[in-house]
PDB file of N, CA, C and O in Angstrom, chain B, residues numbered from 101:
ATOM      1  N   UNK B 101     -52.692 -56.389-128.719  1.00  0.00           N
ATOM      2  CA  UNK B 101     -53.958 -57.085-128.790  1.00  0.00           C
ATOM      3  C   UNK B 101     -54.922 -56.521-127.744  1.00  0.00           C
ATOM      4  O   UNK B 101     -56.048 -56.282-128.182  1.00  0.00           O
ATOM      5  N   UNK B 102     -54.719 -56.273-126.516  1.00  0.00           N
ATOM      6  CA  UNK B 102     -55.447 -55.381-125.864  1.00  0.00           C
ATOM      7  C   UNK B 102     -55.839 -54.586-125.817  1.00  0.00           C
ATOM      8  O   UNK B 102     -56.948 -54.442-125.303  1.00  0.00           O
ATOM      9  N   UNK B 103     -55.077 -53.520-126.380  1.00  0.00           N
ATOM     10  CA  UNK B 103     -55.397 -52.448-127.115  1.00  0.00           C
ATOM     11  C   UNK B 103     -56.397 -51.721-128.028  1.00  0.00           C
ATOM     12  O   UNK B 103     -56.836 -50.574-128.114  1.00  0.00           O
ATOM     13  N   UNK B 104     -56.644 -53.456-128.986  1.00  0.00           N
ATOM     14  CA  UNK B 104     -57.273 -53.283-130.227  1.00  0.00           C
ATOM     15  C   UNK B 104     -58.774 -54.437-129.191  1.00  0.00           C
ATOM     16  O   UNK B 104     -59.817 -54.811-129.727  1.00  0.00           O
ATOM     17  N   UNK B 105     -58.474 -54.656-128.079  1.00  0.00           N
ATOM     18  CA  UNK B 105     -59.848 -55.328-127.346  1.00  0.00           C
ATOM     19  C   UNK B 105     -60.428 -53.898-126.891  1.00  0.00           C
ATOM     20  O   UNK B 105     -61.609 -53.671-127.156  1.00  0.00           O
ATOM     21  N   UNK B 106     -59.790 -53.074-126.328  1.00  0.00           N
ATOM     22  CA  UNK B 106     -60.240 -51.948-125.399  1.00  0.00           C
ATOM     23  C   UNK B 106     -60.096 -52.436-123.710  1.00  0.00           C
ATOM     24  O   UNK B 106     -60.663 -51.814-122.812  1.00  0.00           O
ATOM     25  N   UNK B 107     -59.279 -53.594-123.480  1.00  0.00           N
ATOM     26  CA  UNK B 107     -58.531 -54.085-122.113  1.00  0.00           C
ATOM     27  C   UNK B 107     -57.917 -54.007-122.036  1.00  0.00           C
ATOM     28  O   UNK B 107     -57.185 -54.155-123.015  1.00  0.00           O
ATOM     29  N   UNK B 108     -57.202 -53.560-120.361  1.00  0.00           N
ATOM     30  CA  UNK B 108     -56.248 -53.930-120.267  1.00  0.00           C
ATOM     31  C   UNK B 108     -54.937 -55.453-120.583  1.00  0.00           C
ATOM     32  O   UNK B 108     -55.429 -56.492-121.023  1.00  0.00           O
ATOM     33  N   UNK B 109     -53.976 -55.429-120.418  1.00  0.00           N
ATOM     34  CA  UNK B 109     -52.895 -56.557-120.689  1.00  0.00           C
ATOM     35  C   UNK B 109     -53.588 -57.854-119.341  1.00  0.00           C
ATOM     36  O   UNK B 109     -53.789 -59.052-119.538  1.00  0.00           O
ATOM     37  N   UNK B 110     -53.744 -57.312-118.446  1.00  0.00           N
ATOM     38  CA  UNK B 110     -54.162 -58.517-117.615  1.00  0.00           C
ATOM     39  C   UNK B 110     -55.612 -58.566-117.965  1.00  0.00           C
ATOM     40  O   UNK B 110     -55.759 -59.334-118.915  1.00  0.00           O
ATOM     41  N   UNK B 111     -56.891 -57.976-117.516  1.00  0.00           N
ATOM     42  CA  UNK B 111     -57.843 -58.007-118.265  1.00  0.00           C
ATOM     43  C   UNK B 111     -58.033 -59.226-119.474  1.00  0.00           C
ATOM     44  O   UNK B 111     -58.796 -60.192-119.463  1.00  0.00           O
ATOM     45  N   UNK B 112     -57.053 -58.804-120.502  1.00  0.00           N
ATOM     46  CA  UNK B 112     -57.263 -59.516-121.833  1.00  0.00           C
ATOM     47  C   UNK B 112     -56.878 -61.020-121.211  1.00  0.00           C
ATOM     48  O   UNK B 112     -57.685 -61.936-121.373  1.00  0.00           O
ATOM     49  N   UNK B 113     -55.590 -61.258-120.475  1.00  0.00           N
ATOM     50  CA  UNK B 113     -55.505 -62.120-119.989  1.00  0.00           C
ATOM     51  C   UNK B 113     -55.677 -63.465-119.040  1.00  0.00           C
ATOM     52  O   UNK B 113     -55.163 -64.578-118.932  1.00  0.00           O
ATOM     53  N   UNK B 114     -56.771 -62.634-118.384  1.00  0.00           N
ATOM     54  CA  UNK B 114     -57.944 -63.251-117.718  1.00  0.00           C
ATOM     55  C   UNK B 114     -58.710 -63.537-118.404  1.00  0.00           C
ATOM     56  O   UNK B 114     -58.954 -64.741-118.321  1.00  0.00           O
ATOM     57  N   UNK B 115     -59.582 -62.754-119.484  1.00  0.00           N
ATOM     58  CA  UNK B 115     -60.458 -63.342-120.420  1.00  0.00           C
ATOM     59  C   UNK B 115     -60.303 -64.601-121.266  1.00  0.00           C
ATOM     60  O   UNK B 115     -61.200 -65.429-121.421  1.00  0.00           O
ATOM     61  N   UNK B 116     -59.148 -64.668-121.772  1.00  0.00           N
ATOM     62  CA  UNK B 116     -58.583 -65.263-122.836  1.00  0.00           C
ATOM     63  C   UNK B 116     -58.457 -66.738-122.042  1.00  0.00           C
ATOM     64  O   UNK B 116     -59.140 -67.725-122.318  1.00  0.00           O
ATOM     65  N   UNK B 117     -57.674 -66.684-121.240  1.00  0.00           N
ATOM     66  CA  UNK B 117     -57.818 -67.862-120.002  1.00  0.00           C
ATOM     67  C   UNK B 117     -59.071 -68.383-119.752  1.00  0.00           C
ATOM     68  O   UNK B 117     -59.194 -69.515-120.218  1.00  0.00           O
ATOM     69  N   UNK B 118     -59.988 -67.984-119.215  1.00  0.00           N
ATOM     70  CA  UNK B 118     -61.037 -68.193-118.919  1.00  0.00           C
ATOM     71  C   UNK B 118     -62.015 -68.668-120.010  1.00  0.00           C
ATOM     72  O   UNK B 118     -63.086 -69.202-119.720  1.00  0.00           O
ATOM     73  N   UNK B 119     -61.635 -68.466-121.200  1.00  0.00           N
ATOM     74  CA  UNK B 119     -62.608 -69.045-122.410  1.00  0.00           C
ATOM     75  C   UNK B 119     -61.997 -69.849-122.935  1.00  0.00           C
ATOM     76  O   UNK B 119     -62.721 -70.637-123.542  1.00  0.00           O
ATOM     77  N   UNK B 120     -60.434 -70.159-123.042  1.00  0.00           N
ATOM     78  CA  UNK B 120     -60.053 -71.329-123.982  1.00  0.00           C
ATOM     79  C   UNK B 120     -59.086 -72.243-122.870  1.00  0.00           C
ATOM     80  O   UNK B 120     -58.613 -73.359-123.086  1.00  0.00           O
ATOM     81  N   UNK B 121     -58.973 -71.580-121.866  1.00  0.00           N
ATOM     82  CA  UNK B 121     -58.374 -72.613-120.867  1.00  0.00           C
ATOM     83  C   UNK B 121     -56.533 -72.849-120.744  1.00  0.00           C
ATOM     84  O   UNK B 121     -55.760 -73.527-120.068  1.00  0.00           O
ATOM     85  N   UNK B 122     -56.433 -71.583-122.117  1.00  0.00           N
ATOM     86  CA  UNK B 122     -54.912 -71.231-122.294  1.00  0.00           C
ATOM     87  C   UNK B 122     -54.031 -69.992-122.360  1.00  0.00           C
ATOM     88  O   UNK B 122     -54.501 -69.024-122.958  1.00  0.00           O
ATOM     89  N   UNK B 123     -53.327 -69.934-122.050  1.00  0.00           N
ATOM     90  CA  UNK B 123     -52.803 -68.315-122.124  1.00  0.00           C
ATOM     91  C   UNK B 123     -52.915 -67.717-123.182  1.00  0.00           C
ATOM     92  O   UNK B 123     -52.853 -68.630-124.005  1.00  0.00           O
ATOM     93  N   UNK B 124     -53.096 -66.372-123.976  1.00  0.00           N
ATOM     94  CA  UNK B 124     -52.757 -65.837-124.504  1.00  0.00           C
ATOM     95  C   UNK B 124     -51.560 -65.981-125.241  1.00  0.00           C
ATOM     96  O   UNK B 124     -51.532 -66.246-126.443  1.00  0.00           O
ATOM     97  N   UNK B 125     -50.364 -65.769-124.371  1.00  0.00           N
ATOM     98  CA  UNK B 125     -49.162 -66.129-125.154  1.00  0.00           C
ATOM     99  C   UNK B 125     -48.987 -67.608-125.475  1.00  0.00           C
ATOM    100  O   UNK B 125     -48.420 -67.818-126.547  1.00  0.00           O
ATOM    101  N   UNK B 126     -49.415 -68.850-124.659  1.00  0.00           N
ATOM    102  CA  UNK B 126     -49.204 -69.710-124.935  1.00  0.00           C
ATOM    103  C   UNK B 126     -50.227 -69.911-126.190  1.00  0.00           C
ATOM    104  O   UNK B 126     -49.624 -70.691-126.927  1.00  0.00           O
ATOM    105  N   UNK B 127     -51.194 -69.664-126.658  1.00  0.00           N
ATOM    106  CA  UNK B 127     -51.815 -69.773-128.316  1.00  0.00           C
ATOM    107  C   UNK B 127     -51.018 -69.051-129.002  1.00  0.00           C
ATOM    108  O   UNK B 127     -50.612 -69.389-130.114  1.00  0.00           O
ATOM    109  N   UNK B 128     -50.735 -68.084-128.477  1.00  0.00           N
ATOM    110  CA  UNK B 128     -49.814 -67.080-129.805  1.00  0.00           C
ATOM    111  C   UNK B 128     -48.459 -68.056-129.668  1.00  0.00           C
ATOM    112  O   UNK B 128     -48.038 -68.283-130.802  1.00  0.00           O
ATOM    113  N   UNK B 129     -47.970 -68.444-129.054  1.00  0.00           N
ATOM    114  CA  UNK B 129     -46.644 -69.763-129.409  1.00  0.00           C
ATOM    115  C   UNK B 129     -47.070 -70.569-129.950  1.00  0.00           C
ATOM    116  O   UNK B 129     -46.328 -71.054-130.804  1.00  0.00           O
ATOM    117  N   UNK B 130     -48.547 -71.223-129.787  1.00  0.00           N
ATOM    118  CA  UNK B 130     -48.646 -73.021-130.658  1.00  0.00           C
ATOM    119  C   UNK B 130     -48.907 -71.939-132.324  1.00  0.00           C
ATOM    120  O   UNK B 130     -48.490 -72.339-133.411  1.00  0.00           O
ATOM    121  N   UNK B 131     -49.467 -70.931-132.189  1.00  0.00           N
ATOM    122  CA  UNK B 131     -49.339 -70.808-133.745  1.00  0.00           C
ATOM    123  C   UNK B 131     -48.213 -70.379-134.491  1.00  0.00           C
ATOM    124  O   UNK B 131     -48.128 -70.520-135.711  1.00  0.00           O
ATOM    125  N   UNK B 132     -47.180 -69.755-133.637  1.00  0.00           N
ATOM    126  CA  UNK B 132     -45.402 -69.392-134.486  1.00  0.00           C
ATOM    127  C   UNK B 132     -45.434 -70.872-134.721  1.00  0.00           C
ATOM    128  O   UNK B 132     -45.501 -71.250-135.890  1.00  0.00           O
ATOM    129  N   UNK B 133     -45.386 -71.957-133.538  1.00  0.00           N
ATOM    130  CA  UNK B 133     -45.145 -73.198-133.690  1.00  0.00           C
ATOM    131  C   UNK B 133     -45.316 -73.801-135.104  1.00  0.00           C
ATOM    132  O   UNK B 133     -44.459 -74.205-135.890  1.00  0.00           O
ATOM    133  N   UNK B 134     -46.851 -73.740-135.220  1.00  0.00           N
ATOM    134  CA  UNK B 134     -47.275 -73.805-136.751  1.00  0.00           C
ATOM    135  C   UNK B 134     -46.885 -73.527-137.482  1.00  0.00           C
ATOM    136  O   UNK B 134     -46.729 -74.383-138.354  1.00  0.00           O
ATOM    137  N   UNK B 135     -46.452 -72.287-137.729  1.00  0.00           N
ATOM    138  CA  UNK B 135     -46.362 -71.736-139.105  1.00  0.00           C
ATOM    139  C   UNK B 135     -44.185 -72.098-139.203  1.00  0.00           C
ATOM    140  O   UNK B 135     -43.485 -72.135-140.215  1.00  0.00           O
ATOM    141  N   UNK B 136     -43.842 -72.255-137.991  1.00  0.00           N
ATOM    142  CA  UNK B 136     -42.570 -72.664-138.117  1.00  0.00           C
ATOM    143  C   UNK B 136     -41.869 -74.138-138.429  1.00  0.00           C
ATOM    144  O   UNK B 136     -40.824 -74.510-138.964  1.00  0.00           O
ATOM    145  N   UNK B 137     -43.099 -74.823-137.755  1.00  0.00           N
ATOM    146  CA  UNK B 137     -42.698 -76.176-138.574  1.00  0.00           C
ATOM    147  C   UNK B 137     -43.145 -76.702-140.239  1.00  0.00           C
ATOM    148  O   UNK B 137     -42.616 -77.631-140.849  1.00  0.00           O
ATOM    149  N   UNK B 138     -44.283 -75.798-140.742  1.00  0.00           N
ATOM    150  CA  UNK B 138     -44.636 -75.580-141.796  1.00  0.00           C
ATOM    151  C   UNK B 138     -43.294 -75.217-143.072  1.00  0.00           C
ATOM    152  O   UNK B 138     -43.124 -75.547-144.245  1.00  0.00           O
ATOM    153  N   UNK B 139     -42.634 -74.483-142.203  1.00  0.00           N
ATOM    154  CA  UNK B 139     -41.577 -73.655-142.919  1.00  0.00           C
ATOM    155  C   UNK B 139     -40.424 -74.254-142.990  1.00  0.00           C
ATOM    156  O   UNK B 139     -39.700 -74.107-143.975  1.00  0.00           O
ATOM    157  N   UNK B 140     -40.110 -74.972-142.012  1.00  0.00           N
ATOM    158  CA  UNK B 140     -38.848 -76.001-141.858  1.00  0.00           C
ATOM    159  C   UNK B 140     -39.065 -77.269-142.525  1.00  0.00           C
ATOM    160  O   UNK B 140     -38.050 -77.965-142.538  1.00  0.00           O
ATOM    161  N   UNK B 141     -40.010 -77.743-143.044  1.00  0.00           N
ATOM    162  CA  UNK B 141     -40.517 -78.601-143.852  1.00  0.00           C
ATOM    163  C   UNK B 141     -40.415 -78.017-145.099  1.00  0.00           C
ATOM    164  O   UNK B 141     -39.508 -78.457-145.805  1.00  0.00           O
ATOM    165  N   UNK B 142     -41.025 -77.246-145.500  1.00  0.00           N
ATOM    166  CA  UNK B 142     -41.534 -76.624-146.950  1.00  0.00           C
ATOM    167  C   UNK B 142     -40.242 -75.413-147.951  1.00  0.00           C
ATOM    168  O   UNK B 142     -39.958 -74.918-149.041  1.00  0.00           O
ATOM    169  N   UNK B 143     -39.877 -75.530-146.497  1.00  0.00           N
ATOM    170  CA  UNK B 143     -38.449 -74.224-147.512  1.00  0.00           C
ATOM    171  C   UNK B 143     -36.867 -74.846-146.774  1.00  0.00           C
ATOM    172  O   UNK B 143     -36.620 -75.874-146.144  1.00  0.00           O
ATOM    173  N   UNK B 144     -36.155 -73.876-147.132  1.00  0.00           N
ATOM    174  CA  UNK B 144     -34.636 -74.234-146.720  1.00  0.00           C
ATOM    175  C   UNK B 144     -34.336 -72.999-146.570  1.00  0.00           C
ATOM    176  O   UNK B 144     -33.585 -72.638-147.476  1.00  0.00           O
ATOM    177  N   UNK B 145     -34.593 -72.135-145.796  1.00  0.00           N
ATOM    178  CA  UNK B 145     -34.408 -71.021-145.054  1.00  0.00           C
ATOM    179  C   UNK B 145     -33.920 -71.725-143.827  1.00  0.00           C
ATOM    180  O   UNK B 145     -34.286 -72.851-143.488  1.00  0.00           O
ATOM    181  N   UNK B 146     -32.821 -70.756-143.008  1.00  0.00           N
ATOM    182  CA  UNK B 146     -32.366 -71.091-141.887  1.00  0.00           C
ATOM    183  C   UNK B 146     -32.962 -71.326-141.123  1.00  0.00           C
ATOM    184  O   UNK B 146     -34.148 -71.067-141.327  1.00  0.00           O
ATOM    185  N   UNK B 147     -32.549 -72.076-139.494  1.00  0.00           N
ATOM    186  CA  UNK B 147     -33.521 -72.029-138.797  1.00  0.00           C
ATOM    187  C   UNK B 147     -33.993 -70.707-138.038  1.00  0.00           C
ATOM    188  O   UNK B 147     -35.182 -70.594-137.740  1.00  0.00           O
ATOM    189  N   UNK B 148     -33.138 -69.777-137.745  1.00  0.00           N
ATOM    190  CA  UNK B 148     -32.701 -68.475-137.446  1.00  0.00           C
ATOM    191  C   UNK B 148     -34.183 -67.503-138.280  1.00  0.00           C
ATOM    192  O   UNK B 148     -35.148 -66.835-137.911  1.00  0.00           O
ATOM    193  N   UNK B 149     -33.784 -67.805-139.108  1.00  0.00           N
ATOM    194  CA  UNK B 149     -34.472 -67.218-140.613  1.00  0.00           C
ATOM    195  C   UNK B 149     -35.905 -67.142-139.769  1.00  0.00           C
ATOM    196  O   UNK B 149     -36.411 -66.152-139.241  1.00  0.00           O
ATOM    197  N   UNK B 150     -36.446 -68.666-139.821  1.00  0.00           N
ATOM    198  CA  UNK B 150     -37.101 -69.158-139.557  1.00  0.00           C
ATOM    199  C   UNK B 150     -38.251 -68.670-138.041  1.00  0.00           C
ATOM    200  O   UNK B 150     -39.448 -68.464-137.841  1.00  0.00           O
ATOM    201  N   UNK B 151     -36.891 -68.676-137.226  1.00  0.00           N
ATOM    202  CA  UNK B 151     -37.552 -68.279-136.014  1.00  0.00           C
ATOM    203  C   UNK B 151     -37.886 -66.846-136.224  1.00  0.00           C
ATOM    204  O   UNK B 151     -39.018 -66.560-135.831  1.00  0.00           O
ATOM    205  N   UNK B 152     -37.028 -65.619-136.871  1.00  0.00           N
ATOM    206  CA  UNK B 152     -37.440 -64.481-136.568  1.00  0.00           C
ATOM    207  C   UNK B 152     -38.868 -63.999-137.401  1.00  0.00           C
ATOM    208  O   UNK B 152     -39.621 -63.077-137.088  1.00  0.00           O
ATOM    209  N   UNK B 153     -38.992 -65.044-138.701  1.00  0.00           N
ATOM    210  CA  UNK B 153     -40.019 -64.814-139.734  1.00  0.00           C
ATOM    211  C   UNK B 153     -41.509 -64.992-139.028  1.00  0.00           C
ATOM    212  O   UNK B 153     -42.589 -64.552-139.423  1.00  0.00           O
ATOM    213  N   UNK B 154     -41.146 -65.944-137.615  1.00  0.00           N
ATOM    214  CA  UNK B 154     -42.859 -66.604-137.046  1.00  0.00           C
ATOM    215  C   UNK B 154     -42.971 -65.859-135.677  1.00  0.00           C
ATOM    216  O   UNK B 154     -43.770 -66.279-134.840  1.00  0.00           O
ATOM    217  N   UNK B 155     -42.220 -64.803-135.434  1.00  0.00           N
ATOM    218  CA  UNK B 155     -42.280 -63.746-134.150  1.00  0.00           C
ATOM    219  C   UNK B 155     -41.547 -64.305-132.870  1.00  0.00           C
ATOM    220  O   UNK B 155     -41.886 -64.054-131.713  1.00  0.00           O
ATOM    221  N   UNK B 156     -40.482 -65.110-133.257  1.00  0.00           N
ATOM    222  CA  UNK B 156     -39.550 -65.180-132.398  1.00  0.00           C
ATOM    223  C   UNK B 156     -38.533 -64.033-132.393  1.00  0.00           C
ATOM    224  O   UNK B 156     -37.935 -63.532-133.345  1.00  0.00           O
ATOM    225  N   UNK B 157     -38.484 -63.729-131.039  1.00  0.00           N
ATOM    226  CA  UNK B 157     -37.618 -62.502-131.408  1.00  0.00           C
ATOM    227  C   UNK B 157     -35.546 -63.005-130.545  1.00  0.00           C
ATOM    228  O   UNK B 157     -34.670 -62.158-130.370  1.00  0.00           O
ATOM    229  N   UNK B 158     -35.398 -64.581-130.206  1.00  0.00           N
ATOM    230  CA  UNK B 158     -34.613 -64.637-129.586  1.00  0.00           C
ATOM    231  C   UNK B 158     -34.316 -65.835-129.474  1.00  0.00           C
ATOM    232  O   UNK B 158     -34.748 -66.482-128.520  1.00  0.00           O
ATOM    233  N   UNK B 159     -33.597 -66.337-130.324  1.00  0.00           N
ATOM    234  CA  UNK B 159     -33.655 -68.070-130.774  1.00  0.00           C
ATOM    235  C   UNK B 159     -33.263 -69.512-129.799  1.00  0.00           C
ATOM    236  O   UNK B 159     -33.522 -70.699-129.998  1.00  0.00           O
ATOM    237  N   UNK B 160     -32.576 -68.860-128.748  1.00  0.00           N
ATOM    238  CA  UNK B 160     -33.283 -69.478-127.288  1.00  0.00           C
ATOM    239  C   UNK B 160     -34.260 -69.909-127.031  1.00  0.00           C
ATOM    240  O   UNK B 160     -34.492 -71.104-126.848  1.00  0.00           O
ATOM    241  N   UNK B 161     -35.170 -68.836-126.959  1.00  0.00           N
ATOM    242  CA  UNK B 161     -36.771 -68.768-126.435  1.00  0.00           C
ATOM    243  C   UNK B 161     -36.810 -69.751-127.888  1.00  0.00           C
ATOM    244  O   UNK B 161     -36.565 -70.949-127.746  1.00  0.00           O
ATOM    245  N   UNK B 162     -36.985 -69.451-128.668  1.00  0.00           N
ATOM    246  CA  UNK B 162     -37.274 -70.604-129.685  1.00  0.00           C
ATOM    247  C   UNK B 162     -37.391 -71.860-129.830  1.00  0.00           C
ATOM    248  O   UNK B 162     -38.410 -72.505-130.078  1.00  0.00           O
ATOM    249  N   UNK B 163     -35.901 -72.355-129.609  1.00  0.00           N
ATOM    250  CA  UNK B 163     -35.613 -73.511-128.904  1.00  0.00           C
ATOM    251  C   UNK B 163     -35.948 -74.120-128.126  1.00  0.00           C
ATOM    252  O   UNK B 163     -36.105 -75.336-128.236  1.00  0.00           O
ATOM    253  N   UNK B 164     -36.159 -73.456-127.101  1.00  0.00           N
ATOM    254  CA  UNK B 164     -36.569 -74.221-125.970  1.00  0.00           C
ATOM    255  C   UNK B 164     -37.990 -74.059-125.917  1.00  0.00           C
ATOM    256  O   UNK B 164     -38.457 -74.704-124.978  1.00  0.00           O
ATOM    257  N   UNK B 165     -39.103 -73.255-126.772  1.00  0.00           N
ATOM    258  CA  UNK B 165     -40.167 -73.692-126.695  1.00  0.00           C
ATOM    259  C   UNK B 165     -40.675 -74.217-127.972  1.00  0.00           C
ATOM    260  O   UNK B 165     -41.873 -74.265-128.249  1.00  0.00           O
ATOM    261  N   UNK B 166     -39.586 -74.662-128.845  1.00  0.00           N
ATOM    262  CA  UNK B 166     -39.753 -75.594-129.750  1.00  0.00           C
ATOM    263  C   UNK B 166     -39.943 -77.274-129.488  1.00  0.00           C
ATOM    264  O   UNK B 166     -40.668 -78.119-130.013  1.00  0.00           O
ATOM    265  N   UNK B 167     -38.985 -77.318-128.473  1.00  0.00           N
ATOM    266  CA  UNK B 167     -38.264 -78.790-128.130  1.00  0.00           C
ATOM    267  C   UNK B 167     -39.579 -79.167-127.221  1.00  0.00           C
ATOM    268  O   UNK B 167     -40.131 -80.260-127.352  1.00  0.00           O
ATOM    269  N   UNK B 168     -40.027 -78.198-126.310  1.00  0.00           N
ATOM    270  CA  UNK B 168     -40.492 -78.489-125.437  1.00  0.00           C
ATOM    271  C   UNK B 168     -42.461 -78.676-125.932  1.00  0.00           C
ATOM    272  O   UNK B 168     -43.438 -79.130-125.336  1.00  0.00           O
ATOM    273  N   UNK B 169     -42.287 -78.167-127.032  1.00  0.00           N
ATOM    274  CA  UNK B 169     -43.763 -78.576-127.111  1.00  0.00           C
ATOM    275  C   UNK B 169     -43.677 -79.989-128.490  1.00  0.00           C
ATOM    276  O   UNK B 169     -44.456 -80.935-128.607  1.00  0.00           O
ATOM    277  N   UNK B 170     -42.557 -79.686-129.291  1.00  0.00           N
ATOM    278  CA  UNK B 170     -42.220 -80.771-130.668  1.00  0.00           C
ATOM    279  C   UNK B 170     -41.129 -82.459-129.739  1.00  0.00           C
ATOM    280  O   UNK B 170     -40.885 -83.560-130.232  1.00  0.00           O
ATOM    281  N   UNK B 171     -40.887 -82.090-128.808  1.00  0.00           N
ATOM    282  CA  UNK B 171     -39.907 -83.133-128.142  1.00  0.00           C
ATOM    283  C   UNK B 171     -38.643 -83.302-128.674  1.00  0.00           C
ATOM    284  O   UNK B 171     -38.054 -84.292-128.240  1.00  0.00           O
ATOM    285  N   UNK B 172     -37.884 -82.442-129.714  1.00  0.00           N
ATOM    286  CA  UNK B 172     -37.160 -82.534-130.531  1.00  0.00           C
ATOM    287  C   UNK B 172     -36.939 -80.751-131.203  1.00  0.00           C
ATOM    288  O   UNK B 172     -37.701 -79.861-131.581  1.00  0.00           O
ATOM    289  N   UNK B 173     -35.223 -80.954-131.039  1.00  0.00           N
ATOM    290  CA  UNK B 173     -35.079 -79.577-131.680  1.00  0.00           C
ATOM    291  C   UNK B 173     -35.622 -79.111-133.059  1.00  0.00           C
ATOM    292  O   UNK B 173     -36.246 -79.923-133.743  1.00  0.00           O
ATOM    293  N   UNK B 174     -35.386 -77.667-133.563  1.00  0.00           N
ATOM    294  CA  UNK B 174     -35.928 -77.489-134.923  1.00  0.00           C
ATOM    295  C   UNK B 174     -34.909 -78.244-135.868  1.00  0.00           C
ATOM    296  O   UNK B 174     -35.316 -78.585-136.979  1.00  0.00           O
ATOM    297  N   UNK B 175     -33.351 -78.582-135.422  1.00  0.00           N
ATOM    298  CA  UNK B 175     -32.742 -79.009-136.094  1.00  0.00           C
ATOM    299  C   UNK B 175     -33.310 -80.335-136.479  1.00  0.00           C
ATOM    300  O   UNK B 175     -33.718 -80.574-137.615  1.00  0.00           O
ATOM    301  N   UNK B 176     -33.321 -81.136-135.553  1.00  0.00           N
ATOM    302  CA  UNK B 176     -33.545 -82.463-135.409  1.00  0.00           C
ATOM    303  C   UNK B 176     -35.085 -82.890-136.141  1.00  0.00           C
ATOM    304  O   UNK B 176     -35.411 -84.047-136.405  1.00  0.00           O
ATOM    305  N   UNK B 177     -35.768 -81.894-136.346  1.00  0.00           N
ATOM    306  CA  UNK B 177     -37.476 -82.277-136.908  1.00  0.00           C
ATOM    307  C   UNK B 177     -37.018 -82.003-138.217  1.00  0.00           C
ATOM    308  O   UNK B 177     -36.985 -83.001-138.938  1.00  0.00           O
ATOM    309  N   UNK B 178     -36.566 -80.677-138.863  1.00  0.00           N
ATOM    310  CA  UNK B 178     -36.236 -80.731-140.099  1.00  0.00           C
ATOM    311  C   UNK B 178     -35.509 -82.532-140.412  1.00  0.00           C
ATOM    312  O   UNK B 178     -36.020 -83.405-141.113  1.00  0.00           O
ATOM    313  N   UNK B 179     -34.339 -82.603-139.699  1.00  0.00           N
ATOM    314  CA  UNK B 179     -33.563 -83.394-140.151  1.00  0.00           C
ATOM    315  C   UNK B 179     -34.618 -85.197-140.477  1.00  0.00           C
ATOM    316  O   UNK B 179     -34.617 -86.059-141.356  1.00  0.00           O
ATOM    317  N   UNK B 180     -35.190 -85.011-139.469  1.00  0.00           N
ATOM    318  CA  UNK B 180     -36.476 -86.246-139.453  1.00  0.00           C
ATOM    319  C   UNK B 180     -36.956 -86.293-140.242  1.00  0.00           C
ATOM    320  O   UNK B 180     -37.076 -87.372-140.823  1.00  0.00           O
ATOM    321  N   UNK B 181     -37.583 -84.990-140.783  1.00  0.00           N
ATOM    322  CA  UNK B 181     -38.125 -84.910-142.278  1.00  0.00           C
ATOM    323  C   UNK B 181     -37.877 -85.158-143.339  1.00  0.00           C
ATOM    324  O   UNK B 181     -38.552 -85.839-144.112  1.00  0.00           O
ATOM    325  N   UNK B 182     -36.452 -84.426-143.613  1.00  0.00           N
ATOM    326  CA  UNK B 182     -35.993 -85.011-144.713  1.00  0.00           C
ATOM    327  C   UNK B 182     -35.528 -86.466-144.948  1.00  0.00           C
ATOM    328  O   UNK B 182     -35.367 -86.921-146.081  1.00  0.00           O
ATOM    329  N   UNK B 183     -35.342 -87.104-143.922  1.00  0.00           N
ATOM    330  CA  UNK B 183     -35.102 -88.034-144.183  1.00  0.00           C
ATOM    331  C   UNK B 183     -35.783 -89.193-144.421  1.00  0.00           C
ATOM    332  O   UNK B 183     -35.374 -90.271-144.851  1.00  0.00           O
ATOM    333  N   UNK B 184     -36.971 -88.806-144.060  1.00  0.00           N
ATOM    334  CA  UNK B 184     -38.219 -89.612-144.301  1.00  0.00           C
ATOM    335  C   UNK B 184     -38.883 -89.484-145.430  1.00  0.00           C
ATOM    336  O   UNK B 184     -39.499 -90.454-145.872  1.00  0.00           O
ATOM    337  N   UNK B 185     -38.876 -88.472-145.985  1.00  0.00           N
ATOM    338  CA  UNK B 185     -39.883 -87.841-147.087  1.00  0.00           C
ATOM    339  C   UNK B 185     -40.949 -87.279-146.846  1.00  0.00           C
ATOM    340  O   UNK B 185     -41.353 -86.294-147.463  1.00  0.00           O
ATOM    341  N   UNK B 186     -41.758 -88.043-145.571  1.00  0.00           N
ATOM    342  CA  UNK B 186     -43.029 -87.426-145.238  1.00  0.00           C
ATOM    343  C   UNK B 186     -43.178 -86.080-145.711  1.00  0.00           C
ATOM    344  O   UNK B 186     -42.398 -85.271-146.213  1.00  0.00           O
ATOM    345  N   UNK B 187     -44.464 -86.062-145.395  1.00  0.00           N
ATOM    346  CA  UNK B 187     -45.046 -84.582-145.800  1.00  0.00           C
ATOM    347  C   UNK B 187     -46.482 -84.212-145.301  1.00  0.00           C
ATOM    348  O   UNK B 187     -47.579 -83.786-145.664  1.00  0.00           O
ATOM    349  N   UNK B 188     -45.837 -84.604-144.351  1.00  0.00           N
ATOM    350  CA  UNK B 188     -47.609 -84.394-142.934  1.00  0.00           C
ATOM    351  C   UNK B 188     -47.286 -83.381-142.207  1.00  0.00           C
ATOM    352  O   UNK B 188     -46.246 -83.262-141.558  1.00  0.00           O
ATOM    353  N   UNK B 189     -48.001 -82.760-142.277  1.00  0.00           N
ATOM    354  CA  UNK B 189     -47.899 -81.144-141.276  1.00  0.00           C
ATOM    355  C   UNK B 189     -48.453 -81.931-139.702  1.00  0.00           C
ATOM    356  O   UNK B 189     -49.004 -83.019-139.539  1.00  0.00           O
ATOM    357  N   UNK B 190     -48.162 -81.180-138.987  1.00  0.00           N
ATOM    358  CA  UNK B 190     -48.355 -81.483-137.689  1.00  0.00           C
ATOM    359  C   UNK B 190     -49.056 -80.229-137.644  1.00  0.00           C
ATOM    360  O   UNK B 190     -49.561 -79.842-136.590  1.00  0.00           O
TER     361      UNK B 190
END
């Protein structure tokens, strides 16, 4: 992404900070976030599946910045889901 700014990695990272008040990587996580709870709702692909399809590259890191922004594992939100029926995207 810096690259394609013409900044450097910190550069971009100062900017990016400074206009939305959030990291870089931390927006690029709330949107895997997105598109991963989208997916754990909407399909029955693994969770594995799942994590490597939304640019997780290490299902740890996944986890734990799943839980930590959802309060609840990916297991445990799927499982919420289905059992509810809902069908509200977060």
């Amino acid at each position: 992404m810096a690259k394609i700014a013409g900044m450097t990695e910190v550069a971009l990272s100062r900017f990016f900070r400074a206009r939305t008040g959030k990291t870089f990587v931390d927006t690029l996580n709330d949107l895997r976030l997105g598109n991963a709870t989208r997916m754990l709702i909407d399909t029955t692909h693994s969770i594995t599946e799942i994590a490597y399809k939304c640019g997780f590259n290490n299902m740890s890191n996944f986890n734990r910045i799943f839980k930590k922004k959802k309060d609840c594992t990916p297991k445990e939100f799927r499982q919420s889901y289905a059992a509810s029926g809902k069908r509200t995207f977060i």
